[in-house]
C-alpha positions in Angstrom: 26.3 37.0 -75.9 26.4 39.5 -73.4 26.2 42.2 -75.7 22.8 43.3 -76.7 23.2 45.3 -80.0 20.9 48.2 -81.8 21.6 48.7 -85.2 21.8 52.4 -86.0 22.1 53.4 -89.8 23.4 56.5 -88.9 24.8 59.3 -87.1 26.2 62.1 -87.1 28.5 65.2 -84.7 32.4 64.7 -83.5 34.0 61.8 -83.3 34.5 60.7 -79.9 37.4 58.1 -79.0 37.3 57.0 -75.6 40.5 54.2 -74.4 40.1 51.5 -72.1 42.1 49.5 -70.6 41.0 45.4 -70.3 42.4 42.7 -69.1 43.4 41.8 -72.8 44.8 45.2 -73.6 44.0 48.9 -74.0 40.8 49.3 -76.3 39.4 52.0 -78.2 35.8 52.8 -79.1 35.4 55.6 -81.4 31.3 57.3 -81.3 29.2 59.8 -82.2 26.2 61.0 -79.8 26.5 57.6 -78.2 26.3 55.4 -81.1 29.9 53.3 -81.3 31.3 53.8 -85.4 34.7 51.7 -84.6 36.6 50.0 -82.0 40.5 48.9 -82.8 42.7 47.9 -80.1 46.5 49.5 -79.4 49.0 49.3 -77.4 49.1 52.2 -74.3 48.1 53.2 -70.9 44.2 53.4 -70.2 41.7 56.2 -69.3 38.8 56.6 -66.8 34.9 56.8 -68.4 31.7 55.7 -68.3 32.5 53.2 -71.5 35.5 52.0 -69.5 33.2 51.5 -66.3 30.8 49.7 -68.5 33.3 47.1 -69.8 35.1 46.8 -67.1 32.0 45.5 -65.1 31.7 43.2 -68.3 34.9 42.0 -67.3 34.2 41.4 -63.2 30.6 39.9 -64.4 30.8 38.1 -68.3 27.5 37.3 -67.4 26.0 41.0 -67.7 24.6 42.1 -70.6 25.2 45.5 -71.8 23.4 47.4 -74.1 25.6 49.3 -77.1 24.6 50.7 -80.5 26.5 50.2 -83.6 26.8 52.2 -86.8 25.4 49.9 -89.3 28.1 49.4 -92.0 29.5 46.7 -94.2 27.6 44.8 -97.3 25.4 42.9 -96.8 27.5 39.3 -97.0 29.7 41.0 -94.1 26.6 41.7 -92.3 25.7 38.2 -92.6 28.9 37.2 -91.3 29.3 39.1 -88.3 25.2 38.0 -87.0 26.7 34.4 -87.4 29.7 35.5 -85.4 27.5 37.0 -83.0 25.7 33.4 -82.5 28.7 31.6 -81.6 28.4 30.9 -77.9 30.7 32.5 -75.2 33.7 30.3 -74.3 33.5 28.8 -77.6 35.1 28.7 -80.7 34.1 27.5 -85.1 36.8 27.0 -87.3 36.4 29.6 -90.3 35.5 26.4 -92.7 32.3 25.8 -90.2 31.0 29.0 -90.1 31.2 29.4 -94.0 29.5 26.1 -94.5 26.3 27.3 -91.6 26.0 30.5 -93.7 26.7 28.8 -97.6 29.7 30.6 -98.1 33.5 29.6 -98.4 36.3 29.5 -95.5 38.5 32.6 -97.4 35.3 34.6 -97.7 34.6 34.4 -93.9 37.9 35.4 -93.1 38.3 38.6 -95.0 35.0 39.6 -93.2 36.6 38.9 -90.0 39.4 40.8 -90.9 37.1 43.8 -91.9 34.9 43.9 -88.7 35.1 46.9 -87.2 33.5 45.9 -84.2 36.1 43.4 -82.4 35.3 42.1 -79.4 31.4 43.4 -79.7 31.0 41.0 -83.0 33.6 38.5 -81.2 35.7 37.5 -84.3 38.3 36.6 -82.0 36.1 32.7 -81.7 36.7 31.9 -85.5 40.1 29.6 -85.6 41.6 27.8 -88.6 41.5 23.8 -88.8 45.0 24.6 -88.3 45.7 26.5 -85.5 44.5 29.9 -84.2 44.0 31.7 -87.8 44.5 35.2 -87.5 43.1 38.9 -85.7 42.2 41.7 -87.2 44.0 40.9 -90.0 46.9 39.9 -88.4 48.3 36.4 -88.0 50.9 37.1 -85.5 52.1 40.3 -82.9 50.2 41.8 -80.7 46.9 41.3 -82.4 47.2 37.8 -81.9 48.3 38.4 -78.6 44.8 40.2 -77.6 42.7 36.9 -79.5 44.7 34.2 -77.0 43.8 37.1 -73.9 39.9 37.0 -75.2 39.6 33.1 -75.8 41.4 32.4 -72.4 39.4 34.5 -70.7 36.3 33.5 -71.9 36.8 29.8 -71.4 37.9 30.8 -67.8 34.6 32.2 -67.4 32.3 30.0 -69.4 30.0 28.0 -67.7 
C-alpha cells in the first residue's frame, strides 16, 4: 500500500476542500490543519496544490509511499473493515464474501462498510468485487462511480508488479 496512514481522533479549524484531478477523475479531499476528514470524487475540472502535487506523483510513481492522516471515524466493525481493505495488495482484488470470511463477518456486512468509507482510494474499497461481477462504488452499482472503480483497478494492474 503506498499509503502510509496516522490515525488522528481529532481535529478541529475550517474545512478545507482541495480538487484534484487523476487519471480516474477529479477528486476531492476535504481537511482540517492538515488532517484529511473526507474525500468523495465528482465530476469537474481540476485545481493546482500541494495535495494535487502529492497524488499526482502517486500517480507517475505507484511505487511511492505517501504519508496522510486521517480523521478517525466509523465503529469499530467499519474500522475493522477498512484495516482489512487496507491489506489487500495493490493490483489486486477479494470478492466481498472473502474478505467477510478473513475478518468473521458476512458478505452484506462488508459491503455497507465499503459503501460508508469515507476514505476512497486511501482505504482502496474500489479492490472488493462480487462473485458476480464488479459489485458496486461508493454505494453505487453503476454511473460514474463505477466508472472511477474500473479507472482505479485498471490502473493498478497496469502498474502492479
Amino acid at each position: 500500500m503506498p499509503f502510509i496512514i496516522e490515525w488522528v481522533e481529532n481535529c478541529s479549524g475550517a474545512e478545507d476542500a482541495v480538487r484534484v484531478q487523476t487519471p480516474a477523475g477529479q477528486f476531492v479531499l476535504t481537511s482540517r490543519q492538515g488532517v484529511i476528514s473526507k474525500t468523495d470524487w465528482e465530476p469537474g475540472a481540476g485545481s493546482s496544490s500541494p495535495a494535487e502535487h502529492e497524488l499526482n506523483l502517486y500517480w507517475q510513481n505507484p511505487d511511492k509511499l505517501i504519508n496522510i492522516k486521517l480523521l478517525k471515524q466509523g465503529s469499530i466493525y467499519r474500522n475493522q473493515v477498512w484495516t482489512a481493505l487496507c491489506q489487500i495488495p495493490f493490483g489486486e482484488t477479494m470478492t466481498y464474501s472473502a474478505l467477510a470470511k478473513k475478518i468473521g463477518s458476512s458478505a452484506r456486512a462488508v459491503g455497507n462498510a465499503c459503501r460508508d468509507n469515507p476514505y476512497a482510494l486511501f482505504i482502496p474499497c474500489h479492490r472488493v468485487v462480487s462473485v458476480s461481477g464488479m459489485g458496486g462504488y461508493c454505494g453505487q452499482t453503476e454511473g460514474d462511480l463505477m466508472a472511477i472503480k474500473y479507472k482505479l483497478l485498471e490502473f493498478e494492474a497496469s502498474h502492479k508488479k
